[in-house]
C-alpha positions in Angstrom: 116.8 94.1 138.2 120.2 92.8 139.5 122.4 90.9 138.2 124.6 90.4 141.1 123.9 87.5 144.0 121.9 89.4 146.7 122.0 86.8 149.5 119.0 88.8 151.7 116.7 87.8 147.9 118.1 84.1 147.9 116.4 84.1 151.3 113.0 84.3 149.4 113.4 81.3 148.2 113.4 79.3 151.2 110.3 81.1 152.5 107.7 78.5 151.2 109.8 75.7 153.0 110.0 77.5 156.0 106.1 78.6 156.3 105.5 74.5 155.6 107.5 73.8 158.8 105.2 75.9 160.9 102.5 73.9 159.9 103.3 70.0 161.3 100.6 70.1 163.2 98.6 69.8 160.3 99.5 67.6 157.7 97.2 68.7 155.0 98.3 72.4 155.3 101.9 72.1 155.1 101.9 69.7 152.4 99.6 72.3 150.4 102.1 75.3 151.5 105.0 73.5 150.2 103.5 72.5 147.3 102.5 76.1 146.0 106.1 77.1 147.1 107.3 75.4 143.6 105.1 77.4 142.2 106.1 80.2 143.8 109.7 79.8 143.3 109.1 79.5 139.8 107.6 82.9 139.6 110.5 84.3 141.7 113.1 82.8 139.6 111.4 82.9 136.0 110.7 86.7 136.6 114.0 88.1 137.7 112.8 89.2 141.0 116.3 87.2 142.6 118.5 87.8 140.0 117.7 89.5 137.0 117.4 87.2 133.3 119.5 87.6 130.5 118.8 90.0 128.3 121.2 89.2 125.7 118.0 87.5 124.1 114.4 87.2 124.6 112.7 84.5 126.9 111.1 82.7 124.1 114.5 82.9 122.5 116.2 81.7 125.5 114.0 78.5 126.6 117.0 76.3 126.7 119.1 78.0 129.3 118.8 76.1 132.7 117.0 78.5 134.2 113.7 77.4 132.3 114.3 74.0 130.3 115.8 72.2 133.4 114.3 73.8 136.0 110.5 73.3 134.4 111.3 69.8 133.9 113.3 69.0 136.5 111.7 70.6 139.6 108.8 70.5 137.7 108.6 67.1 137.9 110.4 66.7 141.3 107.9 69.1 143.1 104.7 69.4 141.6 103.8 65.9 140.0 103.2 64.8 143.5 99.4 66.3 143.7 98.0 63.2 142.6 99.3 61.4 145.2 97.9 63.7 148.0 94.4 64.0 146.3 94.8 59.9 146.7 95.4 59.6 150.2 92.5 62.2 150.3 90.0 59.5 149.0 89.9 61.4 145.4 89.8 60.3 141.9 90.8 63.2 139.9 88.5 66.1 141.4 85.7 63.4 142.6 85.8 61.5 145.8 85.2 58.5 146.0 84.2 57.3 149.3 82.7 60.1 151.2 83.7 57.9 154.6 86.8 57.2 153.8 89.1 57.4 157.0 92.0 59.3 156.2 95.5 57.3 156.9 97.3 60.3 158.6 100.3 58.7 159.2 100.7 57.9 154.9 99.6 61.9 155.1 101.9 63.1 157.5 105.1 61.3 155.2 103.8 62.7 152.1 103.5 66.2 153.6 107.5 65.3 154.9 108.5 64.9 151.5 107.0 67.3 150.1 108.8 69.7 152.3 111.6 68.2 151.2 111.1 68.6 147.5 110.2 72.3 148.4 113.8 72.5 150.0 115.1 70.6 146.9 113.8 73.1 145.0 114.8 76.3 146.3 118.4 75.1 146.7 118.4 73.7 143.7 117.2 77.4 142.2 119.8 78.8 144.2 122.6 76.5 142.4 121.4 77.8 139.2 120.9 81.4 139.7 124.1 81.6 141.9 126.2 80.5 138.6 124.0 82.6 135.8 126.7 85.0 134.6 125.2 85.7 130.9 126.1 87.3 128.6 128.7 84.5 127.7 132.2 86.0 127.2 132.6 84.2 123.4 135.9 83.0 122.5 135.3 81.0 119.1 132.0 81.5 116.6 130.6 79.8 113.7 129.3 81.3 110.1 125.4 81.9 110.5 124.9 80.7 107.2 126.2 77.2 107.6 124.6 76.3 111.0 121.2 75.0 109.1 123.2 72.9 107.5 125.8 71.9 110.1 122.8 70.5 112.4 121.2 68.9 109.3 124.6 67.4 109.1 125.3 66.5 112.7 122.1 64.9 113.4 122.9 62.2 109.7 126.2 61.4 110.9 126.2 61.2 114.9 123.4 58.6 114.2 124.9 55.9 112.6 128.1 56.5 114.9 126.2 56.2 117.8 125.0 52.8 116.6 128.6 51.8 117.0 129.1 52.4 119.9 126.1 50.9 121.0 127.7 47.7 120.1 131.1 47.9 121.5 130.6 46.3 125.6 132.2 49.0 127.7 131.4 52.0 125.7 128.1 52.0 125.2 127.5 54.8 127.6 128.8 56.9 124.6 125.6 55.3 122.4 123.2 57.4 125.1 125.5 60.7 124.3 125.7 60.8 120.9 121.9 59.4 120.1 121.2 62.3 122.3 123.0 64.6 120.5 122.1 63.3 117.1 118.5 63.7 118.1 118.5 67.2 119.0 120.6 68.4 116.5 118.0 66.8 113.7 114.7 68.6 115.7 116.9 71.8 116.0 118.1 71.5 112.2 114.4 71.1 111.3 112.7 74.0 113.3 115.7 75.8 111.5 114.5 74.6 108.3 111.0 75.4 108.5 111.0 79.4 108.9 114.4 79.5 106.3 111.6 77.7 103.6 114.5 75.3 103.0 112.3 72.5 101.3 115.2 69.9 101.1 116.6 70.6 104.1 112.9 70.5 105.7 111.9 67.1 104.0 115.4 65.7 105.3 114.9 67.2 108.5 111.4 65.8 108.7 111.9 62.4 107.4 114.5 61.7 110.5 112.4 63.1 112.9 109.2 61.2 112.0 112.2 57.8 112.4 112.9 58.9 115.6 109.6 59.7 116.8 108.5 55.8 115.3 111.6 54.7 117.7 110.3 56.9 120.4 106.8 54.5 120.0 108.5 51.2 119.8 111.0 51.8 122.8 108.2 50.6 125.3 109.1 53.9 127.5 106.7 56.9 127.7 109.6 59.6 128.2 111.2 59.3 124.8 108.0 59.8 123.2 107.0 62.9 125.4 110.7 64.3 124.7 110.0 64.0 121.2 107.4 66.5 121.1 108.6 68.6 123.7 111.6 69.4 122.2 110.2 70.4 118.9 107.7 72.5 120.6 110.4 74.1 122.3 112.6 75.3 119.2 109.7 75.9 117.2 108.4 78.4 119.7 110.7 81.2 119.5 109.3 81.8 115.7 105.7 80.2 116.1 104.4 80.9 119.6 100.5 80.9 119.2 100.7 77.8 116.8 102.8 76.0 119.8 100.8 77.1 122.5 97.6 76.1 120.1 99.2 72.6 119.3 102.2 71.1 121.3 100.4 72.0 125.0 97.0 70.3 124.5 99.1 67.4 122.8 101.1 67.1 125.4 98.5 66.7 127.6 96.7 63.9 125.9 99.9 62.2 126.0 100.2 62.0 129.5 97.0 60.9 129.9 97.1 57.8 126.9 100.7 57.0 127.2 99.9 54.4 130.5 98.3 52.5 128.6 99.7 52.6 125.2 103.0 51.6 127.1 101.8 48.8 129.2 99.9 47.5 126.3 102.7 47.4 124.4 104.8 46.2 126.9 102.7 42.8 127.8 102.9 41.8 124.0 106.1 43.0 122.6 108.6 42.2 125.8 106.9 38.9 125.8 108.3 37.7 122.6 104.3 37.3 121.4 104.4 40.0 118.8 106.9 41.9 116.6 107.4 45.5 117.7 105.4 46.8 114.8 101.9 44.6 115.6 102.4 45.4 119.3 102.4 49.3 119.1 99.5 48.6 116.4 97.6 46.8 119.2 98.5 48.5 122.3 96.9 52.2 119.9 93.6 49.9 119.5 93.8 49.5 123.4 94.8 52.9 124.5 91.8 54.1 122.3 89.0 51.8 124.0 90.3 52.0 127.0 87.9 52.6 129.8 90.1 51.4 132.8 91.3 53.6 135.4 95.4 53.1 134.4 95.7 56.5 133.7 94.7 58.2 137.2 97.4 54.8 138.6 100.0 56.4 136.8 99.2 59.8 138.1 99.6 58.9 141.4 102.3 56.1 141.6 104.2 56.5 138.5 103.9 59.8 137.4 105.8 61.5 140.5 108.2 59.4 142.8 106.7 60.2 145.9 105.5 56.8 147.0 109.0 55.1 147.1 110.4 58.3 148.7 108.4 58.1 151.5 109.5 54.3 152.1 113.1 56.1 151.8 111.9 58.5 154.9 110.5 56.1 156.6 113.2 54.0 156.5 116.0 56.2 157.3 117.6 56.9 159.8 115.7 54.8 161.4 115.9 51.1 160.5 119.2 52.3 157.6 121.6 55.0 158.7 122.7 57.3 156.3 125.1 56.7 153.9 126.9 59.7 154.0 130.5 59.3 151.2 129.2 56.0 150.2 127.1 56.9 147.4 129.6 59.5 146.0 132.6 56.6 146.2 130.2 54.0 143.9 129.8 56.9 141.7 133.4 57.7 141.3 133.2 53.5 140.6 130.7 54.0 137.7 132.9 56.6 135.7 135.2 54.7 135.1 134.4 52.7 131.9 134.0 48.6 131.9 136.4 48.2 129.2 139.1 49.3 131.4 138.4 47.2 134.7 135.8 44.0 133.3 135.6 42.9 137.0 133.9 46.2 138.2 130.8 45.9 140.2 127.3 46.4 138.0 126.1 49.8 138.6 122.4 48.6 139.1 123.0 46.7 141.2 125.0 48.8 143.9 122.1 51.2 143.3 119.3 48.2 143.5 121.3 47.7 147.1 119.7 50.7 149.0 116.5 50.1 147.7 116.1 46.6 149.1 117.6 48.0 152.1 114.5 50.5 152.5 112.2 48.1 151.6 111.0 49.9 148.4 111.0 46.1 146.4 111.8 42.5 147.2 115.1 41.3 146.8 113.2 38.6 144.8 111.6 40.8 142.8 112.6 41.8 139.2 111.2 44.8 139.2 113.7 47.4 139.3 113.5 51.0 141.0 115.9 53.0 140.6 116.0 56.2 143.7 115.4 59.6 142.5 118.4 62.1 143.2 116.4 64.0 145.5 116.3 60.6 147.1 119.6 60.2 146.9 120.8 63.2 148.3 118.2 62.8 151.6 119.9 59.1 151.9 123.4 60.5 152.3 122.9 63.1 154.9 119.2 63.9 155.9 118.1 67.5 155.0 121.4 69.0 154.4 122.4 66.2 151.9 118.9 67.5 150.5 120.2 71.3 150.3 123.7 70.4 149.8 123.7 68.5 147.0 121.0 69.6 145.0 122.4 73.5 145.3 125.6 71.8 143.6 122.8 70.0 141.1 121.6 73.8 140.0 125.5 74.9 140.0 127.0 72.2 137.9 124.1 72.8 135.5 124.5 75.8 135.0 128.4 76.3 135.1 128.2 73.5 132.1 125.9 75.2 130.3 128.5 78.8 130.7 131.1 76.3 129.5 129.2 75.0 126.2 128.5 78.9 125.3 132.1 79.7 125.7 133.2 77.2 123.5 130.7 76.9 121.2 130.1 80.5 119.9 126.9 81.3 121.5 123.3 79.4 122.7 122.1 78.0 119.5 125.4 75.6 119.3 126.3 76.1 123.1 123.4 75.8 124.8 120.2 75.1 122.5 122.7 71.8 120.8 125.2 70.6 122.8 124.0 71.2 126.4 120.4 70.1 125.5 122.2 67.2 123.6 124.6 65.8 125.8 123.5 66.7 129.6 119.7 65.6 129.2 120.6 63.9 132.4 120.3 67.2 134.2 116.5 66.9 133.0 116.0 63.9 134.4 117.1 63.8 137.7 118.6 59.9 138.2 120.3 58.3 140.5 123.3 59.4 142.1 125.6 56.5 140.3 123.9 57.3 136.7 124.2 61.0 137.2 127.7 61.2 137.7 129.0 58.9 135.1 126.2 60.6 132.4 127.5 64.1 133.6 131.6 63.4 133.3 131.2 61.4 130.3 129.1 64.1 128.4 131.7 66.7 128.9 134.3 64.8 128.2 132.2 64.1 124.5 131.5 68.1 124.8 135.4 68.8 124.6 135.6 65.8 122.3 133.2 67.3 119.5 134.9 70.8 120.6 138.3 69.8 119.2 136.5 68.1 115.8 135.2 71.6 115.4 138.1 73.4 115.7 140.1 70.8 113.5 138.0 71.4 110.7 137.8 75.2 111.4 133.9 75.2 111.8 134.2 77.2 115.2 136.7 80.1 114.6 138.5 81.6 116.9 137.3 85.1 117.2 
């Protein structure tokens, strides 16, 4: 397989998209077409058949790279969480319908099958971005001692945390809290699956100890994702050395966490947030609920919260034709949020700039204090139609993955480059936020990347080779 960029194989990628456009006639069909084209990007990208994968290590050993962690979760998320919505619209409740004369609303289908060409595009260029820039293996200009990295993360994760806490209470710089918490989190889960295979009880118990902290944290944060990331991540670096036990274990767990999480959170939520019971009573109450629950919260989070789908297609809908595009204007307020409060008080709230389009499309009430945020697929499709959707989420893929290049370069190698500090600091590229969020996340992570670099260097941890 090649490892150079064959442009006529890129051209694969597009194909699903393209087949989906043949099909407006029927709404049903090209949403379907588009939606298996994820799938079948995946298999075209995860498999070499574009661009070959590095062989510098094995796949299993290699899960944090972009080309898997980021794209699974990312596109993952983007493309394919959006079935539940369709089945929906369909009159089904999971695999069962539920009103056998249910009259279709083929207009709500037609949108959804829009947007799902969309993610389909979002997708492929996105892929494209990514395996454009995926130049491995990583010429190394500095490297670490393999016998003190077990010990380094252990290390890392203790003193990043309390630091982190700091910043966290300095107005201006907290966005450094979301970095470094980041980073000090990984680094502990990483220092722990380390710990496990090496038999190194102390560090293990260590190790352990401030995972099981940040897992409780995880449960009283009243958010599902920390909780999910939590276990995802240690799945992830346990793998490599104990695949059949992970496959066993972490999958159907993850799984049972989607489907109890709704409830736990909104449980949780209604007695915690309103001041009726201490964090610690409320998470025991909201696990009695989620346990007994019989309501049907779970298969309303599938299909509204779970994928984003429903406020994009008010975003469709919308524009052009009731909001023109917005062309520079979202890149200018994100060159706004980089720069950090401390230095300019005055500046404009970030949420709310954001919170602007969205009452401009309708998506909520200005009255309302509900707050939804626009997905950067969104975001993207708001600035310039379909090609902001190619455009920018080909340069989504790039950065990514010129970033995590960088962070092997500098860090001897993937477990400190890629596996610590790109999984650490650039979780954002995960995610997939706003276009605001992103960029400010994004330039103020590398800036903490060269930051932590120097520190290194300083002490002589990384040597030059």
């Amino acid at each position: 397989m090649s490892r150079t960029n064959d442009i006529s194989k890129y051209a694969l990628l597009f194909l699903p998209w393209i087949l989906s456009l043949m099909f407006l006639f029927s709404p049903g069909t090209s949403y379907v077409i588009a939606w298996l084209g994820s799938f079948f990007i995946f298999y075209l990208t995860m498999s070499g058949r574009v661009k070959a994968i590095p062989d510098d290590r094995t796949a299993a050993e290699q899960i944090m790279r972009p080309i898997f962690i980021v794209q699974i979760i990312f596109a993952g998320y983007m493309s394919c969480s959006s079935i539940f919505y369709f089945l929906n619209i369909l009159g089904y409740q999971y695999l069962e319908k539920t009103n056998s004369v249910l009259v279709v609303d083929t207009d709500k289908l037609a949108i959804a099958a829009q947007c799902q060409r969309y993610y389909c595009l979002g997708h492929a260029a996105f892929a494209s971005g990514l395996l454009w820039f995926m130049n491995y293996p990583v010429t190394k200009k500095y490297y670490i001692e393999s016998t003190k990295l077990a010990n380094l993360l252990m290390r890392t994760a203790i003193i990043l945390f309390p630091v982190s806490e700091v910043f966290l209470r300095f107005p201006g710089l907290s966005q450094f809290y979301f970095q470094l918490s980041g980073l000090s989190f990984i680094s502990g889960t990483l220092a722990l699956a380390f710990a496990i295979p090496l038999r190194k009880t102390g560090n293990t118990l260590i190790c352990l100890s401030f995972y099981l902290f940040n897992f409780y944290q995880a449960t009283i944060s009243g958010f599902k994702e920390p909780i999910i990331l939590s276990v995802l991540v240690l799945g992830l670096f346990l793998y490599p050395n104990y695949k059949k036990v992970v496959t066993l274990t972490f999958i159907p767990l993850l799984l049972l966490l989607i489907i109890f999480l709704p409830s736990y959170v909104a449980s949780f939520r209604q007695n915690a947030w309103s001041g009726e019971e201490t964090a610690d009573d409320a998470s025991k109450i909201a696990l009695d609920a989620t346990l007994n629950n019989s309501d049907n919260s779970t298969w309303e989070f599938l299909v509204y919260r779970l994928s984003e789908i429903d406020m994009f297609t008010q975003y469709v809908k919308t524009t052009p034709a009731e909001v023109d595009y917005y062309k520079f204007q979202l890149i200018e307020q994100s060159a706004i949020a980089v720069i950090p409060r401390v230095f300019w008080p005055s500046k404009p709230v970030t949420e709310d700039l954001i919170m602007e389009r969205v009452y401009n499309a309708g998506v909520v009430n200005r009255n309302s204090k509900v707050s939804a945020k626009p997905a950067f697929i969104a975001d993207a499709y708001l600035s310039y139609g379909t090609i902001g959707v190619f455009v920018f989420l080909f340069a989504y893929g790039a950065i990514a993955q010129i970033i995590a290049i960088k962070a092997e370069k500098l860090f001897g190698g993937y477990i400190l480059g890629t596996a610590l500090i790109f999984s650490g600091l650039f979780q954002t590229f995960w995610r997939g936020l706003s276009f605001e969020f992103m960029v400010n996340s994004v330039f103020w992570s590398y800036i903490t990347m060269l930051i932590v670099f120097k520190i290194l260097r300083s002490r002589n941890i990384l040597k030059e080779i």
